[in-house]
C-alpha positions as CSV (number, residue, x, y, z in Angstrom):
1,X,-1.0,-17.6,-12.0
2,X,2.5,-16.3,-12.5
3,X,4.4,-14.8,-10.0
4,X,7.7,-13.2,-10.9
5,X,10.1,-10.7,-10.2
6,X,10.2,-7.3,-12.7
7,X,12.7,-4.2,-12.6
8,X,10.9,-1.3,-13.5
9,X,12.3,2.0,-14.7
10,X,12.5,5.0,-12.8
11,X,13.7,7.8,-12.4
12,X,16.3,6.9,-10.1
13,X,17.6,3.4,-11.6
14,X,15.3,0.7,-11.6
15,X,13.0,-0.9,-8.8
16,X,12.2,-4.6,-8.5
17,X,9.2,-5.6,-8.2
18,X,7.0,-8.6,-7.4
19,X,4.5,-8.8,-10.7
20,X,1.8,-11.6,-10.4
21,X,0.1,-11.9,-13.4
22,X,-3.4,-14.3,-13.9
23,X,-3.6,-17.0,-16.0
24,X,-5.3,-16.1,-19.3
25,X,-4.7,-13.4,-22.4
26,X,-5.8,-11.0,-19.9
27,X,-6.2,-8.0,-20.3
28,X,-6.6,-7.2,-16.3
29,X,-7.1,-4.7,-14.1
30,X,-4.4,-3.7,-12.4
31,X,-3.9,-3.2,-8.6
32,X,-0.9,-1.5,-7.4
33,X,0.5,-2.6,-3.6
34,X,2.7,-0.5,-1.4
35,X,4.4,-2.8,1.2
36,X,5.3,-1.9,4.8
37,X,8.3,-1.1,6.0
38,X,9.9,-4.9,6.2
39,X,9.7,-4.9,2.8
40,X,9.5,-7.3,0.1
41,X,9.3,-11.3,1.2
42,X,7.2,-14.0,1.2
43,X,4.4,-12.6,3.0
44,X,4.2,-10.2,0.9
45,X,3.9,-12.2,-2.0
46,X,1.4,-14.5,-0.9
47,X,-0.8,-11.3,-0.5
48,X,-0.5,-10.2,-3.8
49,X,-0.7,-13.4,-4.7
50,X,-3.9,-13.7,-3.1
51,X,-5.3,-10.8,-4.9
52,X,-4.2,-11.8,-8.6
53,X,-6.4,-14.8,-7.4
54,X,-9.0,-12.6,-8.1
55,X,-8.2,-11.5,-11.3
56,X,-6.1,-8.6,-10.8
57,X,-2.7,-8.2,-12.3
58,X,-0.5,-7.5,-8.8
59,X,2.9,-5.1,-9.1
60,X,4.7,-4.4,-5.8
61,X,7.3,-2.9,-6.0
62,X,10.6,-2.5,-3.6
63,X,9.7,1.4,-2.2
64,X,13.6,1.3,-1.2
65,X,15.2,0.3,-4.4
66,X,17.8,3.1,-4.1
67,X,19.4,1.3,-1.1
68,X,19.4,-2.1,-3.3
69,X,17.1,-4.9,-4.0
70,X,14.6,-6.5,-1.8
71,X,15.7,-8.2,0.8
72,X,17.9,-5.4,2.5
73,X,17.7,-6.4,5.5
74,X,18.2,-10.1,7.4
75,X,14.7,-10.5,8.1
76,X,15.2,-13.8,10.6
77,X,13.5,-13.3,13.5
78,X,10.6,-10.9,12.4
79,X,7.9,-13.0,13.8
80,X,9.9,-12.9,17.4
81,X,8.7,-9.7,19.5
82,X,11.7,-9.4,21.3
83,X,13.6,-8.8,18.0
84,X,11.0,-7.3,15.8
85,X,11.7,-3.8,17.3
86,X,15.7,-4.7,16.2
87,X,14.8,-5.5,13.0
88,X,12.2,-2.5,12.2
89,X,15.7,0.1,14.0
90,X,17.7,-1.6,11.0
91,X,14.7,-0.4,8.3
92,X,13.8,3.1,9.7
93,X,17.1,4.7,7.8
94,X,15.1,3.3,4.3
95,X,11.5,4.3,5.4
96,X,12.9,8.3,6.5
97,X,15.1,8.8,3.3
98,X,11.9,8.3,1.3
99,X,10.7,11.6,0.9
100,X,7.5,12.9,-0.4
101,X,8.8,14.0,-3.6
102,X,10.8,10.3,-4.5
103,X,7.0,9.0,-3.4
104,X,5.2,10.9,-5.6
105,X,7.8,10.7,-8.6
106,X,8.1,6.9,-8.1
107,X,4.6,6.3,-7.9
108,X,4.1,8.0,-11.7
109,X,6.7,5.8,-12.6
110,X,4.7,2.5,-11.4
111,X,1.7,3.8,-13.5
112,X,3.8,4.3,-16.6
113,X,4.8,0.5,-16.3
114,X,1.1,-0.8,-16.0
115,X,-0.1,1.4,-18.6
116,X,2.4,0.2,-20.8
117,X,1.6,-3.2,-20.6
118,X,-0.6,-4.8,-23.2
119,X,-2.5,-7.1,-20.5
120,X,-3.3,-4.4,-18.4
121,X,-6.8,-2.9,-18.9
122,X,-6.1,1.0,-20.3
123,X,-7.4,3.5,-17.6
124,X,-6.7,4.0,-14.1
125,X,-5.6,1.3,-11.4
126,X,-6.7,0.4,-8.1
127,X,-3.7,0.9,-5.2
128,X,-3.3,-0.9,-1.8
129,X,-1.2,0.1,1.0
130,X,0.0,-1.3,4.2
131,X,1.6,0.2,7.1
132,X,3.9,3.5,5.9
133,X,2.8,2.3,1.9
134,X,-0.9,2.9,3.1
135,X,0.5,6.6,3.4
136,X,2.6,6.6,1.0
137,X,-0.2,5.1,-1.7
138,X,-2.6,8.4,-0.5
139,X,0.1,10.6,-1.5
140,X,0.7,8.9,-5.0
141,X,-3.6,9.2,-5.5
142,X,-3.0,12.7,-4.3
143,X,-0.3,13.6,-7.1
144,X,-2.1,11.3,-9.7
145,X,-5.6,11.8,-9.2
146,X,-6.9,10.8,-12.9
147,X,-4.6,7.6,-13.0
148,X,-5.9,5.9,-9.3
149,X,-9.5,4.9,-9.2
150,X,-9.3,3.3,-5.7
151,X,-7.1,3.3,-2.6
152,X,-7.4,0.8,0.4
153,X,-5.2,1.2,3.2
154,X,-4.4,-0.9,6.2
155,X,-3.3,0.2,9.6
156,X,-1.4,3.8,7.9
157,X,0.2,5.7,10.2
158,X,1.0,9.1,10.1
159,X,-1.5,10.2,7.9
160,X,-1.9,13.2,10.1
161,X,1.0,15.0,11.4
162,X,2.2,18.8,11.9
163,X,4.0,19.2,9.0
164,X,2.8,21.6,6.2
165,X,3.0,18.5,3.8
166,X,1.0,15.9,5.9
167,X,-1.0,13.4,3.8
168,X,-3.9,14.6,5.0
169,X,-3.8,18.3,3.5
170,X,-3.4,17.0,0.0
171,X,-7.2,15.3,0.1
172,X,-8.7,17.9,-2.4
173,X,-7.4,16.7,-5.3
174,X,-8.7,13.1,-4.5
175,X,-11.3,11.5,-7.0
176,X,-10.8,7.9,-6.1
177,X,-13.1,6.2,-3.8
178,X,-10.9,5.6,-0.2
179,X,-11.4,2.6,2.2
180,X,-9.2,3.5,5.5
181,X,-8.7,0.4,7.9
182,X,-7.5,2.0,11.3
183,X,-5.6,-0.3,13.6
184,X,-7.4,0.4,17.4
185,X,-4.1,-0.2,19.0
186,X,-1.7,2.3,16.8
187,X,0.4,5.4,18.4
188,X,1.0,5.8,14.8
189,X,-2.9,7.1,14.1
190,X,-4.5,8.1,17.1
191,X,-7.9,8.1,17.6
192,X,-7.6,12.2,17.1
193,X,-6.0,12.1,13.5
194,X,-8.3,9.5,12.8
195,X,-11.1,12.2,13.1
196,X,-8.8,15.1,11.7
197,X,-8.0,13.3,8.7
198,X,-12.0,12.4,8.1
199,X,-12.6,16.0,8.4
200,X,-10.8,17.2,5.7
201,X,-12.2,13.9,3.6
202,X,-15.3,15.4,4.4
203,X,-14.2,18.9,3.7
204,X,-13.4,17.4,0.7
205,X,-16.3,15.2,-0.7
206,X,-14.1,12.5,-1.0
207,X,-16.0,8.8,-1.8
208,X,-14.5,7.4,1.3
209,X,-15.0,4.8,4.3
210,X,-13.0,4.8,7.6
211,X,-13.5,1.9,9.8
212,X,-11.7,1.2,13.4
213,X,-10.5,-2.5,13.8
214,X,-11.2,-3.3,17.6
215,X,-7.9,-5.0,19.7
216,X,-5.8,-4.4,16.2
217,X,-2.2,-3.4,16.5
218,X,-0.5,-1.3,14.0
219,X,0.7,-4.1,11.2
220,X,-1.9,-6.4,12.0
221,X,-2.3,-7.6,8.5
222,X,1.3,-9.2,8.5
223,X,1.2,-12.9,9.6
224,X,5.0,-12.7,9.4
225,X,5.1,-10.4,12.4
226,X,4.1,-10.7,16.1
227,X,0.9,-8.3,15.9
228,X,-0.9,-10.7,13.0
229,X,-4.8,-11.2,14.0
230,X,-6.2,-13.2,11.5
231,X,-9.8,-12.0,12.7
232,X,-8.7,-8.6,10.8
233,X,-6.8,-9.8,8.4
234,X,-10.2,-12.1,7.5
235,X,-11.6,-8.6,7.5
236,X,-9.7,-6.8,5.7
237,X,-10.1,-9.0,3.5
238,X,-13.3,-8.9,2.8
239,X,-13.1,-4.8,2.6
240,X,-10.4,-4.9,0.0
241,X,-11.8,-7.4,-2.4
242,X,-15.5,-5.3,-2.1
243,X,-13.6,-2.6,-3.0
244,X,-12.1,-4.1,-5.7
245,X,-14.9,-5.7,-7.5
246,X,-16.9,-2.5,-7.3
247,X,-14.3,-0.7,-8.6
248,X,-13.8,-3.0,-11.4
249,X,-17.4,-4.7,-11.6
250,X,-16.4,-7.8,-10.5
């Protein structure tokens, strides 16, 4: 497995990226990861490295490349609660200036880089999201439907809001098959837009499965972080890699 660090072409400059390739001639299905909001680092590559395990060819890249690469913040201290809250302050100026329009228009741009690639199997890819890239991932399968054949995100928050351009209004033009892990513990996706946004799934006929994740706090996936619980994270797991394998018959 090879696990290295790509700058692909947008429209904006470019935008690193963590690529982890599989060993072999390939060619591989490709799963496209949108981090959370801390960004590129370790943890983040050992989960993508965790899924090229599988035989997936992995590209994450930096959401905030037009502040700079990956880190952008001094990340020391992330797994301390008391400073966690500092650190995430420092992020929020990256994670607001990232506007639905840069989303979708980035996320066309990750596509055109895996389909470009010769050890990529031709046709569309799988995408995972964590955190704000679990919302962010549903609104590049809403702008791209024929190019994502799956989307699994992990404790998402605001999927559902007021605003005439919440995530959740763009579900018609869906075709790929949604797995939705909800954090129990999570201001950020109440148990209220949890049923809003299933409605208009349903409304819909979106392929799609929505599952709560008792005592989980938002983030809960990160093992870097404070609110890690590995009983989840062993289950998410599981959901993601089901996923996967269905999508791409094993």
């Amino acid at each position: 497995m090879q696990t290295t660090t790509v700058d692909v072409p947008t429209g904006d400059g470019v935008a690193d990226a963590y690529l982890v390739r599989p060993d072999g001639d390939g060619p591989f299905p490709a799963v496209l990861v949108f981090m959370d909001a801390f960004g590129l680092r370790p943890r983040i590559a050992e989960m993508a490295q965790r899924i090229a395990e599988r035989g997936y060819l992995v590209l994450v890249p930096n959401l905030f490349h037009r502040a700079g690469r990956a880190p952008l913040v001094d990340l020391t201290g992330l797994g301390d609660p008391a400073q966690r809250g500092e650190i995430f302050g420092r992020v929020m100026p990256f994670v607001t200036a990232l506007t639905p329009e840069l989303v979708r228009a980035d996320g066309g741009a990750y596509l055109d880089f895996l389909a470009a690639r010769d050890d990529v199997v031709a046709g569309p890819v799988a995408m995972v999201g964590y955190c704000m890239g679990g919302t962010n991932a549903l609104r590049v399968t809403e702008a791209h439907p024929d190019r994502v054949a799956a989307l699994a995100t992990f404790h998402a928050g605001r999927v559902v809001t007021d605003s005439p351009d919440s995530p959740h209004l763009g579900v018609g033009s869906v075709r790929a098959e949604l797995y939705l892990a909800h954090a129990d513990q999570d201001g950020s996706m109440t148990p209220e837009q949890i049923a809003t946004l299933e409605k208009a799934l349903d409304a819909a006929g979106v392929r799609y499965r929505s599952e709560l994740y008792p005592g989980a706090h938002h983030g809960f996936t990160m093992a870097d972080t404070p609110v890690h619980d590995e009983r989840a994270t062993d289950r998410h797991w599981a959901a993601l890699f089901d996923l996967l394998d269905r999508t791409f018959g094993g």
